[in-house]
C-alpha positions in Angstrom: -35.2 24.8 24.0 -34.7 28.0 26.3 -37.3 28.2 29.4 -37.5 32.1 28.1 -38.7 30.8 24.7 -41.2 28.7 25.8 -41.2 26.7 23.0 -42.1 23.4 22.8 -42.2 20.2 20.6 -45.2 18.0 20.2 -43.0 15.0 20.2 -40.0 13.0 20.4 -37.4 10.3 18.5 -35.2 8.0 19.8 -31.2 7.8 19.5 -29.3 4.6 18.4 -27.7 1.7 20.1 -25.3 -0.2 18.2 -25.1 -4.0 18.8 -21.7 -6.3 17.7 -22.4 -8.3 14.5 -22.2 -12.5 15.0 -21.4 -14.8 12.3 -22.7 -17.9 11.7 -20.7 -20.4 9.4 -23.1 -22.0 6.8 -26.0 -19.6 7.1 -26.7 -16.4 5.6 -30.1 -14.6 5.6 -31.2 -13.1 3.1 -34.7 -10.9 2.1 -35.9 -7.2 1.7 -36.6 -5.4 5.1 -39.6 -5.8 6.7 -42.0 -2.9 7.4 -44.3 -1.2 9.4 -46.2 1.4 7.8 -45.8 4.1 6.2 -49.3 4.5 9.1 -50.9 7.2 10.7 -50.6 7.0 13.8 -50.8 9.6 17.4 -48.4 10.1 20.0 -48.6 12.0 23.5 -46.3 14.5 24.5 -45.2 16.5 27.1 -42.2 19.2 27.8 -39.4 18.8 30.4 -38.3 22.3 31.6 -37.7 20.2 34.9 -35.5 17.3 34.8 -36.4 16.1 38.1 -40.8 16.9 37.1 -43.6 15.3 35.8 -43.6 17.5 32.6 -46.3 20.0 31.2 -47.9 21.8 27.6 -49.6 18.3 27.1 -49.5 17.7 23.4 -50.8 15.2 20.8 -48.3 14.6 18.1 -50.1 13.2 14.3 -47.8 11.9 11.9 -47.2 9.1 9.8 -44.3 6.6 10.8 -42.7 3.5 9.3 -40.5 0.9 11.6 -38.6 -1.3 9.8 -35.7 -4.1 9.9 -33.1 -5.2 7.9 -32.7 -8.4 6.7 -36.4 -9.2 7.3 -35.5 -12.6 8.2 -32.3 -12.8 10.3 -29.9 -15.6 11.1 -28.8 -16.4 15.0 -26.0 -14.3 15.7 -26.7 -11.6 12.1 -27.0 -8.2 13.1 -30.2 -6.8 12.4 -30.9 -2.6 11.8 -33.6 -0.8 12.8 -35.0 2.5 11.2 -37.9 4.6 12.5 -39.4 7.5 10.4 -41.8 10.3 10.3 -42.6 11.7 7.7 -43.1 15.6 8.8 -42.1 15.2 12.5 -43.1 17.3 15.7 -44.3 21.1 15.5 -41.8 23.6 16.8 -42.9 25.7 19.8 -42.3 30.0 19.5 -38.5 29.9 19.0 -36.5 29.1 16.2 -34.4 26.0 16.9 -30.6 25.9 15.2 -29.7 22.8 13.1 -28.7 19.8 15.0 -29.7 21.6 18.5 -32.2 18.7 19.0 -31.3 14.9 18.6 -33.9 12.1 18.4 -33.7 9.0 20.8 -36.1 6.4 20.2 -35.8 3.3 22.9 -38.0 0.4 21.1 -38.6 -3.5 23.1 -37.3 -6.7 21.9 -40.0 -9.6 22.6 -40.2 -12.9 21.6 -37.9 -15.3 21.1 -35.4 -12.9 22.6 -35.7 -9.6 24.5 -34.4 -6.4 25.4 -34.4 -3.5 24.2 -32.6 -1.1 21.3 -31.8 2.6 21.0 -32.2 4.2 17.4 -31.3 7.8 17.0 -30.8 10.8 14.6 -27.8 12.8 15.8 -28.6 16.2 13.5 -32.2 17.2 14.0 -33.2 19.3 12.7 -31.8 19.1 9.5 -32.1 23.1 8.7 -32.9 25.8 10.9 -36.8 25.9 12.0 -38.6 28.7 12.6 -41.6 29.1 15.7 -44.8 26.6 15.3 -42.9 25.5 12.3 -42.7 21.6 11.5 -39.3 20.2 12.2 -39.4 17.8 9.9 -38.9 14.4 8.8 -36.2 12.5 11.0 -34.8 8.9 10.6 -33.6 7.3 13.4 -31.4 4.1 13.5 -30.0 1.4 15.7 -28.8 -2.3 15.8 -29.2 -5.7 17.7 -27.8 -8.7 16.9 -30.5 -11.6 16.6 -30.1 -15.0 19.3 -32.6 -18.0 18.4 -34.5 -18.6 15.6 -38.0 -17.9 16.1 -40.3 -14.8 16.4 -39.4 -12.1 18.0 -41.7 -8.1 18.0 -40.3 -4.7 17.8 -42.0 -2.3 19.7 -41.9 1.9 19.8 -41.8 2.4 23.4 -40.8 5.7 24.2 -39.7 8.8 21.9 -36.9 11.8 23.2 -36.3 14.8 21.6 -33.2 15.9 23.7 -32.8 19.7 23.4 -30.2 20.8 25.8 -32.7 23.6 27.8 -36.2 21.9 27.6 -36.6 18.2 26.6 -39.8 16.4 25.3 -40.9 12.9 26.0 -43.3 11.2 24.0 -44.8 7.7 24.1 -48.6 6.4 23.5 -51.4 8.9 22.7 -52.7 10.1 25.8 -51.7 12.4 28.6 -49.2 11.2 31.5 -45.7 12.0 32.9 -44.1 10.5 29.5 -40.7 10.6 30.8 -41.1 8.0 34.1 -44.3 6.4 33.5 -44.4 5.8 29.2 -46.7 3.5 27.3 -45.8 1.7 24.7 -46.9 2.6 21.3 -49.0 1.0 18.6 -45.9 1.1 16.1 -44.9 -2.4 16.3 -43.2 -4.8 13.6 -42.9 -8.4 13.6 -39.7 -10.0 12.4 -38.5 -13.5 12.4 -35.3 -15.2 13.1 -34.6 -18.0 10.5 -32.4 -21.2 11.9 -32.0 -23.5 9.0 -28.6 -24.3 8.2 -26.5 -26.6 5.9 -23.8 -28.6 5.2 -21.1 -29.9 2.1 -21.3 -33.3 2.9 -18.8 -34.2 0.3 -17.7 -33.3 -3.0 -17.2 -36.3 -6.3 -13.4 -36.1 -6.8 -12.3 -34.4 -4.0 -10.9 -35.8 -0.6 -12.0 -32.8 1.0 -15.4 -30.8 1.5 -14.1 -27.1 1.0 -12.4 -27.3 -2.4 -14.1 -28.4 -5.9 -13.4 -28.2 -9.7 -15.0 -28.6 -12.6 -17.4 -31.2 -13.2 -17.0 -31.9 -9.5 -20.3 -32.7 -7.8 -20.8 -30.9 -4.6 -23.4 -33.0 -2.0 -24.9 -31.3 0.8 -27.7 -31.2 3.4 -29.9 -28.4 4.9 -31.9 -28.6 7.8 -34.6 -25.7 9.0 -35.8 -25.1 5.7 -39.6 -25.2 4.0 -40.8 -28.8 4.1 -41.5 -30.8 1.1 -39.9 -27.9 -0.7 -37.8 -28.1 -4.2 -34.1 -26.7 -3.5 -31.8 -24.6 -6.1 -28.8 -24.2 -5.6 -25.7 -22.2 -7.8 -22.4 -21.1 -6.8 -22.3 -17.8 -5.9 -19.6 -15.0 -5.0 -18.4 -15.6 -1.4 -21.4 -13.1 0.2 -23.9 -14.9 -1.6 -24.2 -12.7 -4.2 -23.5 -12.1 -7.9 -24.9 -14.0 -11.2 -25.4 -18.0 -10.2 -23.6 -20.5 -11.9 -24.5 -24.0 -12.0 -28.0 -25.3 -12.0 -28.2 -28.0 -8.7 -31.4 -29.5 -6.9 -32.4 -31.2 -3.9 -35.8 -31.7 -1.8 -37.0 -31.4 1.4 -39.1 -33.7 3.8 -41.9 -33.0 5.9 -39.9 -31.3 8.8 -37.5 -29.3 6.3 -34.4 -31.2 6.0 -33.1 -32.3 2.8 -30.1 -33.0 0.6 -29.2 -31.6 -2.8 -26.1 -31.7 -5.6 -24.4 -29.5 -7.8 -22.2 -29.9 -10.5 -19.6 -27.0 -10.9 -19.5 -26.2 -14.7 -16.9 -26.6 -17.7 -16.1 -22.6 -16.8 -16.8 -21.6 -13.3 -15.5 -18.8 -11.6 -12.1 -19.7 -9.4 -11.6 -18.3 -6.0 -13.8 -18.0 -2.9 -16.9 -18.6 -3.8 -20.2 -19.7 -2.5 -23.0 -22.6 -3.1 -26.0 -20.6 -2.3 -29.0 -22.9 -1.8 -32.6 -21.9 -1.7 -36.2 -22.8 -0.9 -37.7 -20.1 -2.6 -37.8 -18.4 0.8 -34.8 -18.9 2.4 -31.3 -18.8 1.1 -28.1 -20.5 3.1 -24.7 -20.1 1.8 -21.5 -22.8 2.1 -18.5 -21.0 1.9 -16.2 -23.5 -1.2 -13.1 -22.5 -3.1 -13.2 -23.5 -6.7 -9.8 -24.5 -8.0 -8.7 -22.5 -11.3 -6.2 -23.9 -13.6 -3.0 -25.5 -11.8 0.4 -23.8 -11.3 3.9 -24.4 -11.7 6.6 -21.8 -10.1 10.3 -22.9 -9.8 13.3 -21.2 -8.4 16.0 -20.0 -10.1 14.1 -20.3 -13.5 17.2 -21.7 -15.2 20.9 -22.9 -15.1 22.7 -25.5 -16.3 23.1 -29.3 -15.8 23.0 -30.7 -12.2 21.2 -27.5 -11.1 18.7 -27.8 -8.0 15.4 -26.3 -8.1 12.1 -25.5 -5.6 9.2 -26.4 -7.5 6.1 -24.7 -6.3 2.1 -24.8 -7.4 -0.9 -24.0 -6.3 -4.6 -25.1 -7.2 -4.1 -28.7 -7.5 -6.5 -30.9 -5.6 -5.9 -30.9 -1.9 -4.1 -34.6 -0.9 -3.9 -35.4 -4.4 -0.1 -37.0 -5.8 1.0 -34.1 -8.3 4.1 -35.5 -10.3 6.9 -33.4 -11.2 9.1 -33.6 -14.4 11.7 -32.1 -16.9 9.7 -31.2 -20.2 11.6 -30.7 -23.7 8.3 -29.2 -25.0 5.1 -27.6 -23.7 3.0 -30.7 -23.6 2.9 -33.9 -20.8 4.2 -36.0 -23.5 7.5 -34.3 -24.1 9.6 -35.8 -21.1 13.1 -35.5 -20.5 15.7 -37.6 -19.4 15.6 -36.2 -15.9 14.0 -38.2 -13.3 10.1 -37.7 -12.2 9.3 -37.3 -8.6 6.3 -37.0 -6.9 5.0 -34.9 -4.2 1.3 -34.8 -2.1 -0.7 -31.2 -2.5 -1.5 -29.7 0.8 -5.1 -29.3 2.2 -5.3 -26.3 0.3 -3.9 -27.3 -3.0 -0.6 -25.7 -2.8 2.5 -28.0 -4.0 6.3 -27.6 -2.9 9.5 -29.4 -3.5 12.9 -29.7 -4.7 13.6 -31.3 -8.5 17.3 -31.7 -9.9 17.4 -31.5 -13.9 20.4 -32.7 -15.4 19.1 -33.4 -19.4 20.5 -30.0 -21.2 17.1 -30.6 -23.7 15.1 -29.9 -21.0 12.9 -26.2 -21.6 10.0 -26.7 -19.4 9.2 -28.0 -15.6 5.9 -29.6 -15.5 3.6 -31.0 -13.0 0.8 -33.2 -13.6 -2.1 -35.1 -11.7 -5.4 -37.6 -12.5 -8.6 -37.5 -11.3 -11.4 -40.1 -12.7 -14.3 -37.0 -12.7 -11.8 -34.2 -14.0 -9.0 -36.3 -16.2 -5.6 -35.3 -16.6 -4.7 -31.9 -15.0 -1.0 -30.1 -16.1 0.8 -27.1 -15.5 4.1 -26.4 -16.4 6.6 -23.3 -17.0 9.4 -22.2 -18.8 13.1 -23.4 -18.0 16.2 -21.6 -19.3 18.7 -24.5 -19.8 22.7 -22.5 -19.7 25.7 -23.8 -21.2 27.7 -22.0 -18.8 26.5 -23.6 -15.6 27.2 -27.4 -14.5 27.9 -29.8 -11.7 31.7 -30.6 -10.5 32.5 -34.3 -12.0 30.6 -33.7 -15.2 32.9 -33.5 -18.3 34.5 -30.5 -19.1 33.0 -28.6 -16.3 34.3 -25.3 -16.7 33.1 -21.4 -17.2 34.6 -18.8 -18.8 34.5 -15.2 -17.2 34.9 -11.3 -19.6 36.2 -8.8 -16.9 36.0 -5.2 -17.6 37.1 -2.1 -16.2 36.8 1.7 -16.3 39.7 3.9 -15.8 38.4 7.4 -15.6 40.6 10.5 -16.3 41.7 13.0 -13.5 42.9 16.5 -13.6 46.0 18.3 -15.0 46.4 20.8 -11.8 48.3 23.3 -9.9 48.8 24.5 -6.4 51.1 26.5 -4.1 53.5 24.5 -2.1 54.7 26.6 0.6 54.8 30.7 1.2 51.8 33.1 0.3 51.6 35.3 -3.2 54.1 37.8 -2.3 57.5 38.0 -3.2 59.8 40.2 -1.1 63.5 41.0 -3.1 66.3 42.3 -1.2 66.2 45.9 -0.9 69.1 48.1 -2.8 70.8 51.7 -1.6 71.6 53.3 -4.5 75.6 54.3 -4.8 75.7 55.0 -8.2 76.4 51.6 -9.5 74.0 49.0 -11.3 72.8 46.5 -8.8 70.8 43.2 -8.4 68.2 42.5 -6.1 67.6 39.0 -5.2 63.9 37.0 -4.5 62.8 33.3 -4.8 59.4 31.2 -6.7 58.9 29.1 -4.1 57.9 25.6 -5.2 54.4 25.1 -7.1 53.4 22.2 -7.3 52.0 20.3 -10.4 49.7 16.9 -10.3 49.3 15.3 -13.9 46.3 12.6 -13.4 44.7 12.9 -16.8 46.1 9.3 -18.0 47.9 10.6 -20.7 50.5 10.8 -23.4 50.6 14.8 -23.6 53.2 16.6 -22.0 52.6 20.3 -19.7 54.9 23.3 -19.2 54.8 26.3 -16.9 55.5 29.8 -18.4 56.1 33.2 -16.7 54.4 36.5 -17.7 55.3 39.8 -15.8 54.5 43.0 -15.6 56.8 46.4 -15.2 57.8 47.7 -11.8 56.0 50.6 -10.8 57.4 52.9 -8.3 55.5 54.9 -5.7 55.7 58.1 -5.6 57.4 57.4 -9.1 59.9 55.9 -11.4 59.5 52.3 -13.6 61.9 49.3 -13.8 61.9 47.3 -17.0 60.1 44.0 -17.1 63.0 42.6 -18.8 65.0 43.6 -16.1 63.7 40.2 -14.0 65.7 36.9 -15.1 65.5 34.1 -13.5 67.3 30.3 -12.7 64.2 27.5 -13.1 64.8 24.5 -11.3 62.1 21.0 -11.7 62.0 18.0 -9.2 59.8 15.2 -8.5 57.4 16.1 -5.9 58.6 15.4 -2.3 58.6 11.6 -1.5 57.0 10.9 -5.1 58.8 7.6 -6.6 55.8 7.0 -9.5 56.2 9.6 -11.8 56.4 8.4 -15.3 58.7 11.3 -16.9 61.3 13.7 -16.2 60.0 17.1 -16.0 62.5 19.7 -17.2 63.5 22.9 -16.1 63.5 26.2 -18.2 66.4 28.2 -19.5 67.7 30.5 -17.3 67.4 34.6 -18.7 64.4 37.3 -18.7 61.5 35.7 -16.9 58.8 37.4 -19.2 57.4 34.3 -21.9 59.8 32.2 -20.5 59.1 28.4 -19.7 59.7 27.9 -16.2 59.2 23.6 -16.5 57.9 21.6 -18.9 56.9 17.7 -19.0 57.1 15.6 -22.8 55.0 14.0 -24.6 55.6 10.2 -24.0 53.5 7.4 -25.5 53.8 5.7 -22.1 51.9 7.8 -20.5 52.9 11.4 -18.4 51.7 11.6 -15.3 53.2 12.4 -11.8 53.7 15.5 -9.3 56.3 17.6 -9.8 57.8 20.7 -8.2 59.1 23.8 -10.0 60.7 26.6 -8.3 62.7 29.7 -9.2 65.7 31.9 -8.2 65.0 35.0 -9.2 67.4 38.5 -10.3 66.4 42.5 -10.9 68.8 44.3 -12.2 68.3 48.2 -10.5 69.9 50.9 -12.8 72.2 53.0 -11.1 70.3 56.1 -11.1 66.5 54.8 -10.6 64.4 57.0 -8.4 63.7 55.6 -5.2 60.4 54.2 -3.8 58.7 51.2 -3.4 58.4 49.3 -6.5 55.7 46.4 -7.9 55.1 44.1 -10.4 52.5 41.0 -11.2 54.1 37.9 -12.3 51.4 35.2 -13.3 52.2 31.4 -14.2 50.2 29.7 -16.6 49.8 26.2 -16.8 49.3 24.3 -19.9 
């Protein structure tokens, strides 16, 4: 609150502390929170404009509060929360106060069986802007501690902060005094208990172990701490405790709360981790117990044939009990093969491994099985595929057969440049009155046939007429040429003979060609040309052009 303002609240709450959670083994509590209030109930306040002062604008703060814990009845070690209330909270002084400009500490004693002390708080206070003399409104604040001995213990209020960062106010009993150094505790004080009973599995009918059970196992336990000469329940439970019970077990108590009890797991309980939850009608400890569902069989690989060697692995079988493994021809534990039965110990947690050979070619099924005088026969089993292509050196006729495949994809029928650039430069004529022949070469293009196939290629010329600049023409028919077809440099593979063209007029004329061959026609070739234009003897001079394209096809 600014010192300009003035403003001032008629009270204070107090921020939280949060304490580390224990565990205890056997014993949960369990119970609805205990309460103080909703009460009426005064405070005294003053307001801190001086941090290092004895505070002034003495106030009395009315409101209603409510202390509470949760559980009501803790166990050693549980960690217990604390909430304070009030219902419509300090007055506001002149100035409006911004949400969250004003957090709530509360410090509230520990006595009894343990002490110290715990620090709730309410971090966004107010929750909405409030305007001068205003109420600020109901506030919750919250903290933790973590409960030591049993026994009783007291929660007491002792002091309330309302930590604005200009002008603080410290509350703590009605009255007026420097609230900040020299507090007194409050009247707002709740009583709370810290149960110590506990309990034990002291064995379970049918099991070697304590912390594993089936059905129609009987579970035997103890408890100590609880309500003497007291009639127990007890159910299995989900692992916290809660959850529908199932199973109906007793016990009984003597005169200084100690006691034993059964339970019989029923024909359809609930596998996994669970819980035996026993009560007095007061109290309630929980054991933690893992029920066993129905036994599993695994096996890897899941099939092959005769002399194959398998892992064999299962779980939920009853810890240290002998499991027997077998070959199975059907899916029941009278339907044995020929292979030979071994047998293997379950593990402290009712898991199962080892190895198992089958040999009988009947075989469809791995099974494992296991007695117990409360629960009977118990069998689980799964599926083996049994391969007539698989089978162990020194058997008769011991042999697989293999289909290979392959893909042979088609390439490309292709053509490139070999060497030189896409000009053609003939030797250049002086016209003397005769006909004349200038002279030019193809250079070698180069054709790749990787298609895979019987058909055959050729190369054919098309050209254009010679056009002069400034002027004049020259037939197209006036360029012959002599075609000539090789194997592509340093190529040994092809598999034909490509053939060159007729020499004459270049224009539609095959340059090379490849034929068909049901063998198969591919290879790189090179085809090349000498070539001939016959220059009238009186064409008009000037630089002459023409476009010769080759098509392949």
């Amino acid at each position: 609150m600014k010192h300009s303002a003035r403003k001032a609240l008629t009270a204070v709450a107090a921020a939280g502390l949060t304490a580390t959670a224990a565990l205890v083994a056997v014993v949960t509590g369990a119970g609805p929170a205990a309460a103080y209030g909703p009460t009426a109930n005064s405070l005294g306040c003053r307001l801190y404009f001086d941090p290092d002062g004895e505070g002034s604008s003495a106030t009395t703060w009315a409101d209603t509060f409510s202390l509470t814990t949760s559980p009501a009845t803790p166990t050693p070690g549980q960690t217990v929360t604390v909430k304070l209330t009030a219902a419509a909270g300090p007055t506001n002084g002149p100035v409006a106060l911004a949400i969250g400009s004003t957090p709530v500490y509360a410090t509230v004693k520990i006595a009894g069986s343990q002490s110290g002390t715990v620090t709730l708080t309410q971090a966004n206070y107010p929750a909405a802007k409030t305007a001068g003399y205003a109420k600020l409104g109901a506030f919750e604040a919250t903290g933790s501690f973590v409960a030591s001995a049993a026994g009783a213990g007291s929660l007491t209020v002792a002091q309330l902060r309302f930590a604005n960062p200009d002008v603080e106010t410290y509350c703590s009993d009605v009255g007026d005094r420097d609230q900040k150094r020299a507090p007194v505790d409050t009247t707002i004080v709740e009583n709370y208990s810290v149960f110590g009973g506990g309990a034990s599995i002291t064995s379970v009918t049918g099991q070697t172990v304590t912390g594993y059970a089936r059905k129609k196992n009987t579970i035997n336990f103890s408890v100590t701490g609880l309500a003497p000469s007291a009639t127990l329940t007890a159910s299995l439970t989900d692992s916290t405790g809660g959850g529908t019970g199932e199973g109906s077990g007793t016990g009984t108590t003597d005169a200084s709360g100690a006691g034993t009890g059964t339970l019989v797991v029923p024909d359809a309980p609930t596998a996994g981790s669970r819980a035996v939850s026993i009560s007095d009608g007061t109290h309630t400890l929980t054991l933690p117990i893992t029920i066993l569902g129905s036994p599993t069989v695994a096996i890897t690989p899941a099939g092959g044939g005769a002399g194959t060697a398998i892992t064999v692995t299962g779980t939920n079988w009853d810890p240290g009990s002998t499991v027997t493994v077998g070959g199975y021809t059907g899916a029941g534990s009278s339907a044995k093969s020929s292979d030979a039965q071994i047998t293997v110990t379950a593990s402290a947690t009712g898991t199962i491994s080892t190895s198992f050979t089958v040999n009988d070619t009947t075989t469809k099924y791995i099974g494992a099985s296991a007695y117990s005088v409360v629960s009977g026969a118990i069998f689980g089993f799964t599926a083996w595929a049994a391969s007539a292509d698989g089978c162990v050196a020194g058997t008769t006729g011991c042999k697989t057969t293999y289909q290979l495949s392959e893909t042979v994809t088609a390439g490309n029928l292709a053509m490139s440049r070999g060497t030189g650039t896409s000009t053609i430069t003939f030797s250049g004529v002086t016209l003397n009155g005769s006909a004349q022949s200038a002279t030019g070469t193809l250079p070698a293009i180069n054709v790749t046939d990787n298609r895979g196939s019987t058909f055959g290629w050729s190369l054919t010329g098309a050209v254009s007429d010679f056009t002069g600049v400034p002027a004049g023409t020259i037939a197209k028919s006036a360029l012959t040429w002599t075609p000539a077809c090789s194997d592509h440099t340093g190529v040994t593979t092809n598999a034909v003979v490509a053939l060159a063209g007729a020499a004459g007029a270049v224009d539609g004329a095959t340059l090379c060609s490849a034929p068909i061959a049901a063998t198969g026609t591919g290879g790189s070739f090179d085809a090349s040309a000498g070539l001939s234009l016959a220059v009238p003897p009186n064409q008009l001079a000037g630089a002459y052009s023409a476009t010769l394209t080759i098509t392949l096809s």
